[in-house]
KOLZA-861711 format. One record per residue (C-alpha): residue in one letter; x, y, z. Coordinates in nm, 3 decimals, always signed. Example, Ala and Ser with C-alpha at 12.3 -4.5 7.8 and 13.67 -1.06 7.14 Angstrom:
KOLZA-861711
<loti A | X +1.230 | Y -0.450 | Z +0.780>;
<loti S | X +1.367 | Y -0.106 | Z +0.714>;
This chain:
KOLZA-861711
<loti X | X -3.853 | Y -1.239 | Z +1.079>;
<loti X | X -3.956 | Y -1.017 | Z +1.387>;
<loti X | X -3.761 | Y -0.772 | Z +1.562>;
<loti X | X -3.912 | Y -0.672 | Z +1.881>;
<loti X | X -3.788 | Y -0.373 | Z +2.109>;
<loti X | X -3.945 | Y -0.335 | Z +2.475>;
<loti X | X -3.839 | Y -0.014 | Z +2.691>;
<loti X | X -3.909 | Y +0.043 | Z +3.059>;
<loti X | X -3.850 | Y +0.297 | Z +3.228>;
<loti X | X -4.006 | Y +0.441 | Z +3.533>;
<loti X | X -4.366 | Y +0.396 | Z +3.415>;
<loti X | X -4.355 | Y +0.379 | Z +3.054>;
<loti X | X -4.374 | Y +0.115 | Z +2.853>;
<loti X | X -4.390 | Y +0.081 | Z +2.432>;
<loti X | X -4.346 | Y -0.258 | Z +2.237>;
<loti X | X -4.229 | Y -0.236 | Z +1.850>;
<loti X | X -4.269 | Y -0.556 | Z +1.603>;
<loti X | X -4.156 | Y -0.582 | Z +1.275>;
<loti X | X -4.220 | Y -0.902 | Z +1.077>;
<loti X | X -4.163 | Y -0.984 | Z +0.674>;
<loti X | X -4.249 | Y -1.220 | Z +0.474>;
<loti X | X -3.955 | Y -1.265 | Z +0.187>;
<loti X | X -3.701 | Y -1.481 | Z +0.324>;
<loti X | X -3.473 | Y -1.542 | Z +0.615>;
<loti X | X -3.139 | Y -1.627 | Z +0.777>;
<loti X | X -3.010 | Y -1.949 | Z +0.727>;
<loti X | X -2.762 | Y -2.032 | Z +0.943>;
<loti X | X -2.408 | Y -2.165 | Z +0.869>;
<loti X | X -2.338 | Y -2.519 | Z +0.989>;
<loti X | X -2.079 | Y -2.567 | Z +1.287>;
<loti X | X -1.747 | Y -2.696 | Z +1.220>;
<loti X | X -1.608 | Y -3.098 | Z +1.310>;
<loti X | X -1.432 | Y -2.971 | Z +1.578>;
<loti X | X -1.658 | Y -2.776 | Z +1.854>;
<loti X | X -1.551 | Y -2.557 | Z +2.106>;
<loti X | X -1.662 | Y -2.472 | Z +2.483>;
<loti X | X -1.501 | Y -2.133 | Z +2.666>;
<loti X | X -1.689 | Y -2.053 | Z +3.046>;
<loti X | X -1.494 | Y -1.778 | Z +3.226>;
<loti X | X -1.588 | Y -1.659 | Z +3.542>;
<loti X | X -1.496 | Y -1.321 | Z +3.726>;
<loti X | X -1.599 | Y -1.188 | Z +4.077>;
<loti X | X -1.460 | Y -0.856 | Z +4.251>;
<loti X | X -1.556 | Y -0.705 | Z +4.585>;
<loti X | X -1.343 | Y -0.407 | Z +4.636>;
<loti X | X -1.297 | Y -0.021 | Z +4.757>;
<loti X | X -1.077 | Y +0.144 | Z +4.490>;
<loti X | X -1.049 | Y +0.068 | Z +4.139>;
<loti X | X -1.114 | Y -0.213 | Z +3.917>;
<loti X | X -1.109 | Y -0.268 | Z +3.502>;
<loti X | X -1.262 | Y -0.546 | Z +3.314>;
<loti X | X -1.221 | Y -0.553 | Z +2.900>;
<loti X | X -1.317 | Y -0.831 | Z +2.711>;
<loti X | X -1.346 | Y -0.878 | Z +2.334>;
<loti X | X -1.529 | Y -1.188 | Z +2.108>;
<loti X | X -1.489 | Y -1.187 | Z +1.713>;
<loti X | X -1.679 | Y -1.472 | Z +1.593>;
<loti X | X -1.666 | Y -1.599 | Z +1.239>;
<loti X | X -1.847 | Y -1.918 | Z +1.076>;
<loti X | X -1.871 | Y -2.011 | Z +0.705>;
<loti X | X -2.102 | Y -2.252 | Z +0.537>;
<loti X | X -1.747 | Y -2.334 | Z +0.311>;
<loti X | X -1.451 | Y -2.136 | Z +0.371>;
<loti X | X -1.322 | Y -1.797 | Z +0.514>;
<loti X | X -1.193 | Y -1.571 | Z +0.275>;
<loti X | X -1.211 | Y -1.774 | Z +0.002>;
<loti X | X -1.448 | Y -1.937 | Z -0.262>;
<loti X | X -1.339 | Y -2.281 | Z -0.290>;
<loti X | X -1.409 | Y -2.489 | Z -0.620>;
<loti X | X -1.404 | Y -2.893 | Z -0.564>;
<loti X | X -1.499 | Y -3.219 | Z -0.771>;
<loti X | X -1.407 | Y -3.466 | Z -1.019>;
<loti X | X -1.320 | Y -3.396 | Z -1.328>;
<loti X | X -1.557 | Y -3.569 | Z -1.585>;
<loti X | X -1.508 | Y -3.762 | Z -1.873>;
<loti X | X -1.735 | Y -3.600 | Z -2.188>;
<loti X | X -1.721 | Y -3.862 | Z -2.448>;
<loti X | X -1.702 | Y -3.735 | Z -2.820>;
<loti X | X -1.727 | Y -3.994 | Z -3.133>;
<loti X | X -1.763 | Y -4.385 | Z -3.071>;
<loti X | X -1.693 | Y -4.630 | Z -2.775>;
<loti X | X -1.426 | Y -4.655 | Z -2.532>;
<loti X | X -1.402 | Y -4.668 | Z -2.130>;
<loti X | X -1.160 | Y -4.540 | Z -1.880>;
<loti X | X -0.944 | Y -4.772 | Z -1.646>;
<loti X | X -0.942 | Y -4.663 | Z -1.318>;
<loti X | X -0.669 | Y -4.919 | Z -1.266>;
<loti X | X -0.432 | Y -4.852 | Z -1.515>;
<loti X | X -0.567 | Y -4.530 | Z -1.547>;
<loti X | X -0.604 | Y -4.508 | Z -1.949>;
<loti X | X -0.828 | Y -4.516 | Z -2.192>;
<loti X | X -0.956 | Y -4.829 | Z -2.323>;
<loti X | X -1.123 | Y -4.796 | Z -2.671>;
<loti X | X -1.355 | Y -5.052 | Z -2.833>;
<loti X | X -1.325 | Y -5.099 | Z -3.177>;
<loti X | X -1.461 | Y -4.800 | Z -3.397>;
<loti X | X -1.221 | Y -4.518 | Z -3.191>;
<loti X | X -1.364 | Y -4.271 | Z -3.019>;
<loti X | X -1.234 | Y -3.949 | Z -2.797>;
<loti X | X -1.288 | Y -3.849 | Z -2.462>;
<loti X | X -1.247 | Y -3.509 | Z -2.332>;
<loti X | X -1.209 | Y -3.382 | Z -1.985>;
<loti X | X -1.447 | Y -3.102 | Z -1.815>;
<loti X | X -1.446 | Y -2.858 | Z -1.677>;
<loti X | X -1.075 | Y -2.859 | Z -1.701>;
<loti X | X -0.914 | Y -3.015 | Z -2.003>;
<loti X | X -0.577 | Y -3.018 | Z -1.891>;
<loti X | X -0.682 | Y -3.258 | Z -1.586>;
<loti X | X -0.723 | Y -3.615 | Z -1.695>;
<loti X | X -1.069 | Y -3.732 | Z -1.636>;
<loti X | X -1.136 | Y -3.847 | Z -1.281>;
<loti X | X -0.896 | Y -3.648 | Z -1.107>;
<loti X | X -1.013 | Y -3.464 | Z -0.822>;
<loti X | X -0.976 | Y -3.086 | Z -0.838>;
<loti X | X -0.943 | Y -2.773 | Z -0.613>;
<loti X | X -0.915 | Y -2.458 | Z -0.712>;
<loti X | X -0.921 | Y -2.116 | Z -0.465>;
<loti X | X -1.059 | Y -1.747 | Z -0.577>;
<loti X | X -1.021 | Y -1.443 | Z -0.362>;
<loti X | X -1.290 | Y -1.339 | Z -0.133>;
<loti X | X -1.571 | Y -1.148 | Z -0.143>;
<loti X | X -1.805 | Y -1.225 | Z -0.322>;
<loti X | X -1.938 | Y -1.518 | Z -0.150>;
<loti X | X -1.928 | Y -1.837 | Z -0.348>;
<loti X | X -2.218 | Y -1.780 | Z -0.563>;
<loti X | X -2.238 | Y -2.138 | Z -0.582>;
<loti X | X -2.427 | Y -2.082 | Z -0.281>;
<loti X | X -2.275 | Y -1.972 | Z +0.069>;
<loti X | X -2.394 | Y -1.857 | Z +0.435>;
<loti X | X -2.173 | Y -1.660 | Z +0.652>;
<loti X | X -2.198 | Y -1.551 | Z +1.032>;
<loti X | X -1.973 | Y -1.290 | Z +1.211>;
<loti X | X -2.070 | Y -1.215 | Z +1.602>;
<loti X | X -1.888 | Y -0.968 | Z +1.777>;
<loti X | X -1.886 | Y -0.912 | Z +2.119>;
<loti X | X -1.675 | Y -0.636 | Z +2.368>;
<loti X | X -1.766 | Y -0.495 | Z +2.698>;
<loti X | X -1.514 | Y -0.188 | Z +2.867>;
<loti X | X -1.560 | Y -0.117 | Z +3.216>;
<loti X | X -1.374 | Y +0.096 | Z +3.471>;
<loti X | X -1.471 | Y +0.188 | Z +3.872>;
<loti X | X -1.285 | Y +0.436 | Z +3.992>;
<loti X | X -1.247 | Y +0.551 | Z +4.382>;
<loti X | X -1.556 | Y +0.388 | Z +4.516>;
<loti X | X -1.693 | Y +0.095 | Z +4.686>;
<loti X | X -1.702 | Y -0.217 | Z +4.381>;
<loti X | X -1.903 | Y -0.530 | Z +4.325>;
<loti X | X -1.880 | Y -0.714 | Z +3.981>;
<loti X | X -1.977 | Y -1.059 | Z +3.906>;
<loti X | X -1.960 | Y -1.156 | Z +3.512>;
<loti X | X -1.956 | Y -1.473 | Z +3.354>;
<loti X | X -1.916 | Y -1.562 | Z +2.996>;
<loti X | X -2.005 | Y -1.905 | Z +2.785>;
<loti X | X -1.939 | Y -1.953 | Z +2.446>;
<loti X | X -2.062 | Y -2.311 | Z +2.275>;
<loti X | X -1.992 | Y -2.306 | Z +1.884>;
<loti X | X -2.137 | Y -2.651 | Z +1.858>;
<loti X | X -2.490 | Y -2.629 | Z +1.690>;
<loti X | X -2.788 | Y -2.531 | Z +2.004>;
<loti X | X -3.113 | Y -2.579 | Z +1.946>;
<loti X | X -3.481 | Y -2.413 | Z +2.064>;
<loti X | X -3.407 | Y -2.229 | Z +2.416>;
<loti X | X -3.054 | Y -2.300 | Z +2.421>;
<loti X | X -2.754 | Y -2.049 | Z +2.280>;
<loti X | X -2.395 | Y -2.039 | Z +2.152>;
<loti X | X -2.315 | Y -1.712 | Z +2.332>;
<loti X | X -2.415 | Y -1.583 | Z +2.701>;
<loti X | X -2.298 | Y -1.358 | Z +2.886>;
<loti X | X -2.468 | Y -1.240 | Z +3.205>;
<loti X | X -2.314 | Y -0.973 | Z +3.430>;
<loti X | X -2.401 | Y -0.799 | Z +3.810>;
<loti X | X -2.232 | Y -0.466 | Z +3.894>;
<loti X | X -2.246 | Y -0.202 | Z +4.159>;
<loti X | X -2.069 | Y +0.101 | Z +4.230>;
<loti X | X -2.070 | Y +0.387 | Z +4.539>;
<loti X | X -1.897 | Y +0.614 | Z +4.453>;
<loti X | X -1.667 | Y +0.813 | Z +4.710>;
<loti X | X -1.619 | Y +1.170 | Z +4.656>;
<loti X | X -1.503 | Y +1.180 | Z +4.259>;
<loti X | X -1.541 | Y +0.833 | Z +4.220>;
<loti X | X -1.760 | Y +0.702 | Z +3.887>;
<loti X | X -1.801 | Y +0.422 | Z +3.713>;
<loti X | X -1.831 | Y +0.425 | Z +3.335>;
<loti X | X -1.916 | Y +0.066 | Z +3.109>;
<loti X | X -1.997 | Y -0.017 | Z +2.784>;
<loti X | X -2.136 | Y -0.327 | Z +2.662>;
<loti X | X -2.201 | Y -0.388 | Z +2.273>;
<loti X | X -2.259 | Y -0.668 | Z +2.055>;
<loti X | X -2.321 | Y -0.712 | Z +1.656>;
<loti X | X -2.451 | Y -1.015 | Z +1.457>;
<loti X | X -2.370 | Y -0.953 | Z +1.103>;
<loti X | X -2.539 | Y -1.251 | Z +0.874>;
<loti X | X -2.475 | Y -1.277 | Z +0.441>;
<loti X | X -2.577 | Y -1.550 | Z +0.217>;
<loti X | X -2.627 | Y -1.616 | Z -0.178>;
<loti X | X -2.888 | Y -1.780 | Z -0.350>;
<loti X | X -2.807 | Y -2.124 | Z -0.288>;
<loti X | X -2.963 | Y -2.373 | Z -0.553>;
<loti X | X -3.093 | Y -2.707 | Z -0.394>;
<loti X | X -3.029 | Y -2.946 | Z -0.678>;
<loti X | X -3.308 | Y -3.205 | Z -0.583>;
<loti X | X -3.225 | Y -3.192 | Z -0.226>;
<loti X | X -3.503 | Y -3.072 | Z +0.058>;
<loti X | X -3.289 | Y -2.879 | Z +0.340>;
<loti X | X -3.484 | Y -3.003 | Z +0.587>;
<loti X | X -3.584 | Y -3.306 | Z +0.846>;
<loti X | X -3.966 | Y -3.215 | Z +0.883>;
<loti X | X -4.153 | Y -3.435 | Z +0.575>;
<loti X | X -4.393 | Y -3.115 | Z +0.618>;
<loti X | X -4.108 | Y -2.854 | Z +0.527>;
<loti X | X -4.172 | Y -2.529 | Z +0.375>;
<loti X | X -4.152 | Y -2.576 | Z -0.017>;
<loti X | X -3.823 | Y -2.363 | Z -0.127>;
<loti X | X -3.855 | Y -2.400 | Z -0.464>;
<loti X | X -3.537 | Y -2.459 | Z -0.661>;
<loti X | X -3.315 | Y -2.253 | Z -0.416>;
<loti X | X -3.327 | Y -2.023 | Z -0.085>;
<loti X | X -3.251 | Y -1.656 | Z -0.182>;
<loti X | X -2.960 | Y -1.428 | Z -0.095>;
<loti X | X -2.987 | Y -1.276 | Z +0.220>;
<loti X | X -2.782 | Y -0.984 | Z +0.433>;
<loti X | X -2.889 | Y -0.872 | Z +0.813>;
<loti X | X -2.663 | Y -0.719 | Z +1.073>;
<loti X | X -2.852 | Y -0.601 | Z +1.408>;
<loti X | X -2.609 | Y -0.394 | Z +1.693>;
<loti X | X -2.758 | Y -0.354 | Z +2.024>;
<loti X | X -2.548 | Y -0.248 | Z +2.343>;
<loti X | X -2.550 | Y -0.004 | Z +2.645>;
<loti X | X -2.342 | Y +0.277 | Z +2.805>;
<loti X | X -2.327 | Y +0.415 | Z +3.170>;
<loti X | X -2.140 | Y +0.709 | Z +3.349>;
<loti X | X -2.241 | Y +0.670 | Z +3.700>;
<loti X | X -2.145 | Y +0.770 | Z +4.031>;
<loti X | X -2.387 | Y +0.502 | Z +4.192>;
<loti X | X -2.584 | Y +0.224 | Z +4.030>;
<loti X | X -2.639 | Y -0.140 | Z +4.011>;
<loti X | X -2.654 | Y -0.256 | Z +3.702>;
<loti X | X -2.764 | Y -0.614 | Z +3.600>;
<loti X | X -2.755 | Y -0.706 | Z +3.187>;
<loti X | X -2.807 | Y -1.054 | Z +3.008>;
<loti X | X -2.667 | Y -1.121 | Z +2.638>;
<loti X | X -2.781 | Y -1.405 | Z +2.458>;
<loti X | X -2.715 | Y -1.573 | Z +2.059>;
<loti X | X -2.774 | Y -1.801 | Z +1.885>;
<loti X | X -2.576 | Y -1.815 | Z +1.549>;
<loti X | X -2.497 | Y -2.175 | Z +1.489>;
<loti X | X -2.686 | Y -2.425 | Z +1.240>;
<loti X | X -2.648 | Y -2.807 | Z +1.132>;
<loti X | X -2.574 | Y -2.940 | Z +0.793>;
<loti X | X -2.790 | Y -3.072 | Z +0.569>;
<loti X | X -2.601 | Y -3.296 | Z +0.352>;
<loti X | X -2.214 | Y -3.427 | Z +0.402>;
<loti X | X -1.940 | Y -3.270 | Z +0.242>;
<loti X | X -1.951 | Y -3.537 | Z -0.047>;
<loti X | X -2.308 | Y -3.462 | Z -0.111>;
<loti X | X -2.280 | Y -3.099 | Z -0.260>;
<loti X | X -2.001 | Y -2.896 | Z -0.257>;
<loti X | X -2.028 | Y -2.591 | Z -0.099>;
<loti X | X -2.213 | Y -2.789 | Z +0.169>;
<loti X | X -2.595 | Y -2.699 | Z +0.204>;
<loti X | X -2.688 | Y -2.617 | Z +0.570>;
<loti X | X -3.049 | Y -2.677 | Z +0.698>;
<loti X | X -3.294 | Y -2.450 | Z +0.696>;
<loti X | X -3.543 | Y -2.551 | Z +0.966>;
<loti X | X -3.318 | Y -2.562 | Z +1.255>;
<loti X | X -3.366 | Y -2.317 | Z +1.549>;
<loti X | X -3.333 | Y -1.977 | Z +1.413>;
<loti X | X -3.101 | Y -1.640 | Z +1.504>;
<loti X | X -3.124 | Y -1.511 | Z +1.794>;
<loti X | X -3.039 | Y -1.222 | Z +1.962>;
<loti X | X -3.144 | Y -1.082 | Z +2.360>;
<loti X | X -3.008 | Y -0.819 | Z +2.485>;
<loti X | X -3.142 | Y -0.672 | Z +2.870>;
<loti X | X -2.992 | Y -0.417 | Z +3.069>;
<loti X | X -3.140 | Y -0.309 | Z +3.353>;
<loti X | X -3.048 | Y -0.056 | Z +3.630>;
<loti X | X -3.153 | Y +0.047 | Z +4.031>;
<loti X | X -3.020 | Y +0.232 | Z +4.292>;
<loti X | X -2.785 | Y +0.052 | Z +4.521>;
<loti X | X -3.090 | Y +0.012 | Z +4.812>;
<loti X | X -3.443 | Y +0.142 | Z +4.826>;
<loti X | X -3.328 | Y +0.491 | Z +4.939>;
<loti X | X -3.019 | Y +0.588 | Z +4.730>;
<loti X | X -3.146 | Y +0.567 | Z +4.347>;
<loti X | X -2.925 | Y +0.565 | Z +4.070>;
<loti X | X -2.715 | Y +0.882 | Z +3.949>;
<loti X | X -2.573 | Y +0.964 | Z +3.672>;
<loti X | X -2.670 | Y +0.884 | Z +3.284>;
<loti X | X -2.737 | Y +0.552 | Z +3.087>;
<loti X | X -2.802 | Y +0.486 | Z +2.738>;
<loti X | X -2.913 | Y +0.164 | Z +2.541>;
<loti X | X -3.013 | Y +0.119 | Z +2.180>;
<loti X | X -3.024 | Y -0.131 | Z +1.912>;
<loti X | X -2.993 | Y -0.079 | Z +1.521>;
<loti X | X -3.106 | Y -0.310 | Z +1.256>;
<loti X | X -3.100 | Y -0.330 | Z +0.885>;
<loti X | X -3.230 | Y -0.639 | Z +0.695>;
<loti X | X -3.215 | Y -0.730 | Z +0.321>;
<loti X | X -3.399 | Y -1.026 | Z +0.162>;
<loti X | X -3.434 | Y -1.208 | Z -0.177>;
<loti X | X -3.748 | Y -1.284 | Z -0.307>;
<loti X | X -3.956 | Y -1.586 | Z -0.493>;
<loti X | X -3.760 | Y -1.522 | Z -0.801>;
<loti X | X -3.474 | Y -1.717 | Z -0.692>;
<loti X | X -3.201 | Y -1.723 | Z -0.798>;
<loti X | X -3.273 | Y -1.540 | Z -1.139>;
<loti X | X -3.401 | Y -1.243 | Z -0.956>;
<loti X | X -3.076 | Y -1.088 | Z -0.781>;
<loti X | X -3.258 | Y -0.785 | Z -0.659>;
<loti X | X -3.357 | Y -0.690 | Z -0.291>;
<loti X | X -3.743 | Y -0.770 | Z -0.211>;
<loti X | X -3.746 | Y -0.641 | Z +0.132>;
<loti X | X -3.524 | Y -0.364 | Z +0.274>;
<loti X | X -3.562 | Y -0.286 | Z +0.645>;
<loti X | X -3.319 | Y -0.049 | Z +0.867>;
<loti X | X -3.441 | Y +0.026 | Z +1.216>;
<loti X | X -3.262 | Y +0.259 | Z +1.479>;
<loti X | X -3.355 | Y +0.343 | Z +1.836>;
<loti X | X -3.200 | Y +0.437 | Z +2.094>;
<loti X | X -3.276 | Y +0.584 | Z +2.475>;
<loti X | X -3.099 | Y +0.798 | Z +2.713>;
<loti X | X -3.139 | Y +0.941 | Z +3.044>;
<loti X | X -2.940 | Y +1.144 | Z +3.304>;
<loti X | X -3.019 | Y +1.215 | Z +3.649>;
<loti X | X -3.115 | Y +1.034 | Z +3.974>;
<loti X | X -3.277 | Y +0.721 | Z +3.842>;
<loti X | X -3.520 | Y +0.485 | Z +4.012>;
<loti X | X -3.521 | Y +0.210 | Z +3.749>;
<loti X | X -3.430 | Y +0.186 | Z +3.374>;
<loti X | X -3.490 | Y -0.107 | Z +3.191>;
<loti X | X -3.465 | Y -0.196 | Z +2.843>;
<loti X | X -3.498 | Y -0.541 | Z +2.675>;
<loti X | X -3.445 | Y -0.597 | Z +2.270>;
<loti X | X -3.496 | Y -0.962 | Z +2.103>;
<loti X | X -3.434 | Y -1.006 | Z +1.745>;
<loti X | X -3.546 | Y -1.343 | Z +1.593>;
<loti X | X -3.465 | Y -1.445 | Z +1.165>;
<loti X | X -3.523 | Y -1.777 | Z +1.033>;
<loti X | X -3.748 | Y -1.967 | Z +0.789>;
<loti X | X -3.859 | Y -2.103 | Z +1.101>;
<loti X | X -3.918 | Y -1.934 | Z +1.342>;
<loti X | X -4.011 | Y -1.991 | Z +1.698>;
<loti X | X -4.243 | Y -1.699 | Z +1.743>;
């Protein structure tokens, strides 16, 4: 896991790495049916112009609020002989007797597929990933002379290496006239949760050369915010968002229940760049700007899944502001987590 913050601004410059060595996210597998949203905007004005926009993303390895319990319910025979008819659905004894008994639930007859819902959280501790990505940008122009271009792509198929599930990429500048300001904020938050997930045999992963897991991947929780803010009576502004929060499945449905997502797929990703000029090489920016990003990471360890305690804790903050007549701020923050990673 690395999280990696790089700050320009003027002439300084400072790079920050963090790496660890526990465990990882793993990603939650996309659902059958994959979605595509592009939206476009473009606005050349004098006066006044909004733009809000909001994205609340949620994914589950199983279900949303809910731990779901499925399977057959087996036959456990006690005494001598017999055999059940999946035709005439009965029991057929052979001589001697014999009694079968149902599990886990005796008051299903054997064979019968069952279903059965509990309230939400915990996650299933049967073993469950979750993803929530959260997305909202607010900005108003006021009394000056406008030019926003923004555009916004959201894929919640599964993307891998160099390619992500959300982007959004925006252009602004504002002159103001007499009062006029312009004030934006742009935020996003990748929350990620998972429980030791037991592997039963199976080997999460397409590479014959996989990392050895052991019997299970450990519990996992990581959220990372990173945005920026501007009140500005002239700037142009220029900041890129990109994710990637999406996995595949490892095994079908009928496989395992909860379903067991891969592990060696592309991991998370989140890039976040904001960057800030004057409006030509003689009129600088004015006004103030701030950008940050906040991180906190929890990981399992190699006792999985016996061991239910935290073997890495991280929590990072930063943040940067500046007010004044500015002749270039620049920030850029990348945030990379999977058991394998890229870089």
């Amino acid at each position: 896991m690395k999280l990696q913050v790089i700050y320009l601004m003027l002439v300084t410059f400072c790079l920050l790495g963090l790496c660890g060595a526990a465990t990882a996210d793993v990603l939650a597998p996309n659902v059958p049916e994959t979605q595509v949203f592009s939206v476009q905007t473009q606005m050349d004005l004098v006066g006044t112009a909004t733009h809000q926009e909001e994205v609340l993303w949620r994914l589950s390895s199983e279900v949303l609020n809910a731990n779901e319990e499925m399977g057959l319910n087996q036959a456990e025979f006690v005494g001598i002989g017999g055999n059940w008819d999946l035709v005439a659905e009965e029991w057929v004894y052979n001589p001697g007797g014999g009694e079968y008994v149902s599990e886990p639930y005796p008051d299903l007859a054997p064979g019968t597929f069952f279903s059965y819902s509990t309230p939400e959280p915990p996650l299933n501790p049967a073993g469950e990933v979750q993803m929530s990505d959260a997305y909202t940008e607010n900005t108003i122009a006021d009394q000056g002379l406008i030019t926003y271009t923004k555009s916004m792509d959201i894929e919640t198929g599964y993307q891998p290496e160099n390619l992500q599930n959300i982007m959004a990429t925006r252009i602004f500048t504002f002159q103001g006239s007499g009062v006029g300001r312009a004030v934006s904020k742009e935020e996003t938050t990748l929350d990620t949760a998972g429980t030791a997930t037991i592997l039963q045999g199976f080997a999460p992963y397409i590479c014959p050369f996989g990392q050895s897991l052991g019997d299970c991947f450990p519990p996992f929780c990581n959220i990372v915010r990173s945005g920026s803010s501007i009140d500005m009576t002239r700037t142009s502004l220029s900041s890129v968002l990109e994710a990637r929060t999406v996995g595949q499945i490892a095994y079908g449905p009928d496989e395992k229940w909860p379903p067991l997502p891969r592990v060696d797929t592309a991991p998370v990703e989140l890039d976040y760049r904001v960057r800030i000029i004057g409006t030509d090489p003689d009129s600088p920016a004015l006004g103030s700007v701030t950008a940050y990003i906040q991180a906190h990471m929890q990981e399992g360890g190699q006792g999985c899944p016996v061991r239910t305690g935290k073997a890495q804790d991280i929590f990072y903050s930063e943040e940067t502001t500046t007010d004044g007549t500015i002749t270039l701020f620049e920030k850029i923050m990348h945030y990379e987590s999977g058991l394998k990673r890229l870089s």
